[in-house]
C-alpha positions as CSV (number, residue, x, y, z in Angstrom):
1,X,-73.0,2.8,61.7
2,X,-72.5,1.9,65.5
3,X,-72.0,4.9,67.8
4,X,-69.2,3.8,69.8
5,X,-68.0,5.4,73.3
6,X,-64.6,5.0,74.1
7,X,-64.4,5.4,78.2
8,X,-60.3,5.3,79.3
9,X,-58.4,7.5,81.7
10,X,-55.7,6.7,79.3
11,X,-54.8,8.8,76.3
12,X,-52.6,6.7,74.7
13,X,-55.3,4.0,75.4
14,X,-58.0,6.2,73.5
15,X,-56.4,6.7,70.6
16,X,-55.2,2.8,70.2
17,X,-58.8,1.9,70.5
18,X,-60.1,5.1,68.3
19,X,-57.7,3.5,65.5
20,X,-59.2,0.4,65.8
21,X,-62.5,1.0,65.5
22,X,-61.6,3.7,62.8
23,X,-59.7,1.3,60.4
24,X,-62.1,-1.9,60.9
25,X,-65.2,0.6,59.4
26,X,-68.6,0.7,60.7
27,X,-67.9,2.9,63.9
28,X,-68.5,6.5,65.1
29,X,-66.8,7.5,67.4
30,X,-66.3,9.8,70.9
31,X,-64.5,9.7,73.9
32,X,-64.8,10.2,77.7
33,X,-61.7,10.6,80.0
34,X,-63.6,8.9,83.2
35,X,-66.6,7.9,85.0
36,X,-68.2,11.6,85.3
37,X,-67.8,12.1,81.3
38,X,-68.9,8.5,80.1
39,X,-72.2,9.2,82.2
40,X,-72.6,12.6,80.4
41,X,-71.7,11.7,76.9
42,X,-73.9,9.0,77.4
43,X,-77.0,11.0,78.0
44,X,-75.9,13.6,75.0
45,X,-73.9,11.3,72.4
46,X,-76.7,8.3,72.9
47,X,-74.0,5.4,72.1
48,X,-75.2,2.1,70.8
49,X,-72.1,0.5,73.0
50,X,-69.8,1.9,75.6
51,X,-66.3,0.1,75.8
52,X,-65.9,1.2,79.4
53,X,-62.4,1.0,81.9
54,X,-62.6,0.2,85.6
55,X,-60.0,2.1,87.2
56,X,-60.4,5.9,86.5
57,X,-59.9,9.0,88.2
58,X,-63.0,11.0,89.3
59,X,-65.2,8.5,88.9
60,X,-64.2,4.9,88.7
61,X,-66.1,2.3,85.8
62,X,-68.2,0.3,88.1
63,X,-69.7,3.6,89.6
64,X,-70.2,5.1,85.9
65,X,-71.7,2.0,85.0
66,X,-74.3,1.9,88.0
67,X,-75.4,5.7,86.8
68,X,-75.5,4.5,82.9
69,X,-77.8,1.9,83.8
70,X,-80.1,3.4,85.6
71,X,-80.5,6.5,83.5
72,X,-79.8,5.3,80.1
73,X,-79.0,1.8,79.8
74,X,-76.8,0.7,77.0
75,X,-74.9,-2.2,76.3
76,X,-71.4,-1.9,78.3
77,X,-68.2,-3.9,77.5
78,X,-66.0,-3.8,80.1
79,X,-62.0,-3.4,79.3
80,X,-59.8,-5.0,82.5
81,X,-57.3,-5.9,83.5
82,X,-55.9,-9.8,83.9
83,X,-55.5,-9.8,87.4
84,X,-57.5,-11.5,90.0
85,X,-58.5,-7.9,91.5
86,X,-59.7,-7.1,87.8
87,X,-61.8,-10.3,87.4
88,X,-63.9,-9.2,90.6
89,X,-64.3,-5.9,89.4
90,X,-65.5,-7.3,86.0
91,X,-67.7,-9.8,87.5
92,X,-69.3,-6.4,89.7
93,X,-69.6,-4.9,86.6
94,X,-71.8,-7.7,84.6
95,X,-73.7,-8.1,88.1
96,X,-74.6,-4.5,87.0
97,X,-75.4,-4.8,83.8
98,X,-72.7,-4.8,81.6
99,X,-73.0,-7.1,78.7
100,X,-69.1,-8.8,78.3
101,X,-65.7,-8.0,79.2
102,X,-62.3,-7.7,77.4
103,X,-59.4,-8.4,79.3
104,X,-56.5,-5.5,78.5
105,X,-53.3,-7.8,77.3
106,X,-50.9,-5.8,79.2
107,X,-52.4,-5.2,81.9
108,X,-54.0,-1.5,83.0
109,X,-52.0,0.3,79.9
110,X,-51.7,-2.1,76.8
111,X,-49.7,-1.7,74.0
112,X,-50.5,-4.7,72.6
113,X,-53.8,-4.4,71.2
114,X,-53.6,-6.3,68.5
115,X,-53.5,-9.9,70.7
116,X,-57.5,-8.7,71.8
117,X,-58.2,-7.0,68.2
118,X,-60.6,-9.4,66.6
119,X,-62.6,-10.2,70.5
120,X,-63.1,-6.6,70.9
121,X,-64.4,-5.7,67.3
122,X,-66.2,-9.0,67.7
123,X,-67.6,-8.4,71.1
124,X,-68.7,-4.6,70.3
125,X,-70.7,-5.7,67.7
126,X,-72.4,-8.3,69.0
127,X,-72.8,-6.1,71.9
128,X,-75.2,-3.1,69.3
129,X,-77.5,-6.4,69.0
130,X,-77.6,-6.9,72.3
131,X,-80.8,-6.5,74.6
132,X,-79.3,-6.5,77.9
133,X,-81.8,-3.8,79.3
134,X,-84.4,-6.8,78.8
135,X,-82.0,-9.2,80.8
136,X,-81.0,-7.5,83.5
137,X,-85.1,-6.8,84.3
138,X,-85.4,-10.5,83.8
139,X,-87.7,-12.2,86.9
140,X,-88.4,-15.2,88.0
141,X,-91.8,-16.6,86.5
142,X,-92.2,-13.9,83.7
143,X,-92.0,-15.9,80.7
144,X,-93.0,-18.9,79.4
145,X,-91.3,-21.8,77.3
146,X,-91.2,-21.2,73.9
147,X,-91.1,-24.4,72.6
148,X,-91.9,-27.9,74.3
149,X,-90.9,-31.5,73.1
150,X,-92.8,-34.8,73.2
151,X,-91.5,-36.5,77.1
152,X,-88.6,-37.9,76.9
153,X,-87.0,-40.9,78.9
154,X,-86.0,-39.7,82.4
155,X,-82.7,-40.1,83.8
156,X,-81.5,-42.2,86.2
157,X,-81.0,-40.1,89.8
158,X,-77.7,-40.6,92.2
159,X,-78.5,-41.4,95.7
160,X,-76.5,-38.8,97.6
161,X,-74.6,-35.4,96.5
162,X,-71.2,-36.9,97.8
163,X,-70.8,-40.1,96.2
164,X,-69.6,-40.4,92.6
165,X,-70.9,-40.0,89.5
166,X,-73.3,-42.3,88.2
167,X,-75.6,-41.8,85.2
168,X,-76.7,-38.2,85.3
169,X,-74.5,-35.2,84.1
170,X,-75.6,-31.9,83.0
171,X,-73.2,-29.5,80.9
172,X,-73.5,-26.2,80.5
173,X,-71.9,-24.1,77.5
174,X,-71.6,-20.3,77.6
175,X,-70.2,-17.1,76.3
176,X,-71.0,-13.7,76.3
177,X,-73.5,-12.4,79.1
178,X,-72.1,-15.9,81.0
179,X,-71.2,-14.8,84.3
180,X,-74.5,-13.4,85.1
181,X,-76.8,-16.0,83.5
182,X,-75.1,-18.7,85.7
183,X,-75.5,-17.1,88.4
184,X,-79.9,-16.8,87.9
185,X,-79.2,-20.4,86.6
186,X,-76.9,-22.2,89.9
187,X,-78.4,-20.9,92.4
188,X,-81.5,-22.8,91.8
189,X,-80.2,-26.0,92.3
190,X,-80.6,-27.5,95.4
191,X,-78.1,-28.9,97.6
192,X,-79.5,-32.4,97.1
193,X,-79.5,-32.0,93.4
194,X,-78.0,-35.7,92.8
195,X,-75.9,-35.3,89.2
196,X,-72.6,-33.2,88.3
197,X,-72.8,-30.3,86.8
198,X,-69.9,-29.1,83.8
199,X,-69.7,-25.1,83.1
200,X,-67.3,-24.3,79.8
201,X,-67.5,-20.3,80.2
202,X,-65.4,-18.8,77.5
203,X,-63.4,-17.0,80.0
204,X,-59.3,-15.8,80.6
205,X,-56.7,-17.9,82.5
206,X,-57.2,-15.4,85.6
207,X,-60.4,-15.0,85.7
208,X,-61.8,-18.8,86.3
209,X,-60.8,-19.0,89.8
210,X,-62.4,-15.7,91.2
211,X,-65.4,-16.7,89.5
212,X,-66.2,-20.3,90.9
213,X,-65.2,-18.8,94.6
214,X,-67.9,-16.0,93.7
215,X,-70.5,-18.9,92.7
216,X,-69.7,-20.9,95.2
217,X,-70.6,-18.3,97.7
218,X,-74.1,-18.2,95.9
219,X,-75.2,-21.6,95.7
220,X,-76.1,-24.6,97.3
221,X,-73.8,-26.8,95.2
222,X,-70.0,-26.6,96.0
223,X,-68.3,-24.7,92.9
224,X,-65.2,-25.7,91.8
225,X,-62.2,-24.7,89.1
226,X,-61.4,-28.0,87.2
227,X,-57.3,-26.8,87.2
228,X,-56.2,-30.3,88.1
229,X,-57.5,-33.8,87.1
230,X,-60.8,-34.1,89.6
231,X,-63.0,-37.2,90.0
232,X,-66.5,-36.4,89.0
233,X,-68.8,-36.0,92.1
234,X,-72.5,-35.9,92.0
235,X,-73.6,-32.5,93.4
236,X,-70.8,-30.4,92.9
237,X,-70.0,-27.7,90.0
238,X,-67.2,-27.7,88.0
239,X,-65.8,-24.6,86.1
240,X,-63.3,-25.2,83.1
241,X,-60.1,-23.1,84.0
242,X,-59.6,-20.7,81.7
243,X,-56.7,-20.9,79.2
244,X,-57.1,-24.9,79.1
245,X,-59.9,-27.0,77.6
246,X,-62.1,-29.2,80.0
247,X,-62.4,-33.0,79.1
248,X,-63.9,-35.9,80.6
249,X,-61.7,-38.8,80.6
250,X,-61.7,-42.2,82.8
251,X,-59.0,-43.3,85.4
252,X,-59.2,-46.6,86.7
253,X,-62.8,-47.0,86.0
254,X,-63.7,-43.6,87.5
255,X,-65.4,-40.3,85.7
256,X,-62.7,-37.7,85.8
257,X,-62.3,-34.1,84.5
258,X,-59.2,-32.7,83.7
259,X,-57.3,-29.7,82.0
260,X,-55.8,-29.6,79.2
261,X,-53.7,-27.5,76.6
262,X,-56.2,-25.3,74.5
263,X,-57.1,-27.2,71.3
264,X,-55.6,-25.3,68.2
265,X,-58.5,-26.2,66.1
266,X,-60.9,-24.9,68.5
267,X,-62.2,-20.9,68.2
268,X,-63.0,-20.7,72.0
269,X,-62.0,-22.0,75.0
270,X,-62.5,-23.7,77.4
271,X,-63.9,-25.7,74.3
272,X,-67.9,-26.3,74.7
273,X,-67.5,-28.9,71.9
274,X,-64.6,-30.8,73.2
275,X,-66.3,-31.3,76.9
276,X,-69.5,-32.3,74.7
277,X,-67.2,-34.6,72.6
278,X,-65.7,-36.1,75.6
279,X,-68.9,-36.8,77.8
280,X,-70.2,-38.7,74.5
281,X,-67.1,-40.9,74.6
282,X,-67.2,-41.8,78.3
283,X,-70.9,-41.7,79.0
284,X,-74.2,-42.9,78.1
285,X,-75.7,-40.1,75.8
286,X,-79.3,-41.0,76.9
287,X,-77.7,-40.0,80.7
288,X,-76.4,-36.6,79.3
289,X,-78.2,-33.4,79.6
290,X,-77.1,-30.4,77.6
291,X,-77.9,-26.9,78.5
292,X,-76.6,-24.0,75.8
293,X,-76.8,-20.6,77.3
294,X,-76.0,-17.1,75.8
295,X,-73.2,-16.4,73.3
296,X,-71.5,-15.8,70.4
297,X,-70.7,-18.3,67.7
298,X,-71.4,-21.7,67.3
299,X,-69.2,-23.5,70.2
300,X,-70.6,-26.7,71.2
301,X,-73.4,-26.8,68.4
302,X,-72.6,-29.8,66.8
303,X,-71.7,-31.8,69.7
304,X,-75.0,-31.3,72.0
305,X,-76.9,-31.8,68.3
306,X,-75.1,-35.2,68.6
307,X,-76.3,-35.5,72.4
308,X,-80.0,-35.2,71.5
309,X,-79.6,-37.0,68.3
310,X,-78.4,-39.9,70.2
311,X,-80.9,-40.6,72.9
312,X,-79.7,-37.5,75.3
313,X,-81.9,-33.8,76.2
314,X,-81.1,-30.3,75.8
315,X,-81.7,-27.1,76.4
316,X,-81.7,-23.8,74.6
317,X,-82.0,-20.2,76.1
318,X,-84.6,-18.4,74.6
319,X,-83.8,-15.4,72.2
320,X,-86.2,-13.3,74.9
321,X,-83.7,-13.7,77.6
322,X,-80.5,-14.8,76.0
323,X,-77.8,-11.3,75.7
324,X,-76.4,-12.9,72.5
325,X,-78.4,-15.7,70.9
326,X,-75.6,-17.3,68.5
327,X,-74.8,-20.3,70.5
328,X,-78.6,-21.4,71.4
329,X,-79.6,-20.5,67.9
330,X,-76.8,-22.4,66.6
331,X,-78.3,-25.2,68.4
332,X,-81.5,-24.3,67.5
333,X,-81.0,-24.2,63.6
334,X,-79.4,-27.4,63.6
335,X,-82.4,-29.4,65.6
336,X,-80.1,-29.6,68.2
337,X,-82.7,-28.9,70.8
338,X,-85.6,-30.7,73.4
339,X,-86.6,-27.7,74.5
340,X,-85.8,-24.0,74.1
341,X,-86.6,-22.2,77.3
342,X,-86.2,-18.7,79.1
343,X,-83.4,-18.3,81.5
344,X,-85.9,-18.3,84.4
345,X,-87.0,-21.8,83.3
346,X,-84.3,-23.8,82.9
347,X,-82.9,-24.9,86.4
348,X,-86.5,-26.2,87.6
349,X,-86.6,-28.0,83.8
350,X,-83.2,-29.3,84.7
351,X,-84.5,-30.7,88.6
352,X,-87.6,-32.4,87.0
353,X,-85.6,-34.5,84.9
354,X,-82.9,-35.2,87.7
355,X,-86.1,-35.9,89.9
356,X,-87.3,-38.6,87.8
């Protein structure tokens, strides 16, 4: 049984997500009217998860959520809004802690649960296995790799961040507890770091936008949303818009992401197995570099198994650090890996092989 705490200024809101939980099984149940309330029934009630709304009277979520953390931490999912003004909030919020985010359908009062029904119950529960306590204390240089692989050949380096892509490219997959492992992974890269980097972050159509403007504001690299078709450039970062799948295709010769309609046959998008599927087809895989960070499911599994089995590296997050460890121990389980490494380890793994 999970000990749910259901945080909305909204009645009506409440009792839609009190029936929810109710009917799928599995959940007890309280509620908390605002911020002062969800910090109390926190301390008495002892939650496993907190389903937590940003703008509340009395207290608002992000403040809540800064008192939660620091006097009992529990795993958080935030419930917002699909505006750009929501996605900073939201992106605040996992810079505090929280563990995910579900983005309200209709906007601050939904009455259209049901769109969001099998996220939430999915993100919830995910969320009672969570350790995020452990990975928000996360430093740099306190853990070591748990697993190493024989060397492997290097990659051939670009001569200058502003010409086009070569040979190198690194993608990244992620899920849940994305937003704030990219931005402990990014920022380590230097501004010289010579290959392009490809981010599919399981993320809304609204939200993609705010969040490479807030990356690009934290790293060295220029951060991007792939919304049109974009010719790969060495040293810059490119986030899959939201609401669209991210390919690699070629135009005239040249390495180009692009867009494009969500994939029905896909679970999650932007689709970490299509952009894996498409750098295969259009590059070298022994030039490819595949990094799977935290998240739920099994998104991009099979196609960065194919990357390593063909000649290419990757990378898996550790369980120690990782928020949710589906995806890298998808990875994992189906020898899909080079290496499986802690958060803090995996940008200075990535330099050495671009420094080759």
């Amino acid at each position: 049984m999970i000990k749910l705490l259901i945080v909305d200024d909204s009645a009506l809101m409440r009792r839609q997500l009190t029936q929810l939980f109710q009917a799928a099984g599995g959940f007890e149940v309280r509620q908390a009217r605002n911020g002062v309330e969800a910090v109390t029934e926190n301390r008495e009630f002892q939650p496993d998860v907190v389903t937590l709304d940003i703008n509340m009277p009395e207290m608002d979520g992000i403040t809540a959520l800064s008192l939660i953390m620091a006097e009992r931490p529990v795993p958080v999912i935030m419930v917002s809004s699909l505006t750009e003004k929501g996605a900073l909030a939201t992106f605040e919020a996992l810079n505090l802690g929280a563990v995910d985010y579900v983005a309200k359908p209709g906007g601050t009062i939904s009455l259209s649960l049901d769109v969001v029904k099998a996220d939430l119950l999915a993100k919830v529960r995910a969320a009672a296995k969570s350790r995020p306590a452990k990975y928000r204390s996360l430093g740099l240089g306190s853990s070591r790799p748990t697993r190493t692989s024989p060397d492997l050949q290097p990659v051939k380096t670009l001569p200058s961040r502003s010409g086009p892509a070569s040979d190198g490219l690194l993608l990244i997959g992620v899920s849940t507890g994305g937003p704030r492992a990219l931005e402990q992974v990014l920022p380590l890269l230097p501004a010289d770091f010579p290959w392009p980097v490809l981010v599919a972050q399981h993320m809304p159509a609204s939200f993609t936008a705010p969040f490479a403007a807030r990356l690009n504001g934290s790293c060295e690299l220029e951060v991007v949303e792939a919304a049109s078709p974009m010719p790969v450039q060495a040293g810059r970062v490119y986030i899959g818009k939201g609401g669209a799948d991210m390919v690699l295709t070629r135009r005239a010769n040249v390495l180009t992401v692009l867009p494009k309609p969500e994939d029905s046959q896909q679970l999650w998008h932007p689709s970490v197995e299509l952009l894996g599927r498409s750098a295969l087809q259009h590059c070298a895989p022994r030039h490819l570099v595949g990094v799977m960070l935290t998240g739920m499911g099994y998104d991009g599994a099979e196609a960065f198994s194919d990357i390593k089995r063909l000649g290419g590296r990757t990378i898996a997050e550790a369980e120690s650090t990782a928020v949710v460890f589906g995806m890298p121990a998808e990875l994992i389980a189906r020898g899909g890996a080079s290496l499986v490494l802690p958060l803090d380890k995996i940008a200075a793994q990535v330099k050495a092989w671009a420094q080759r």
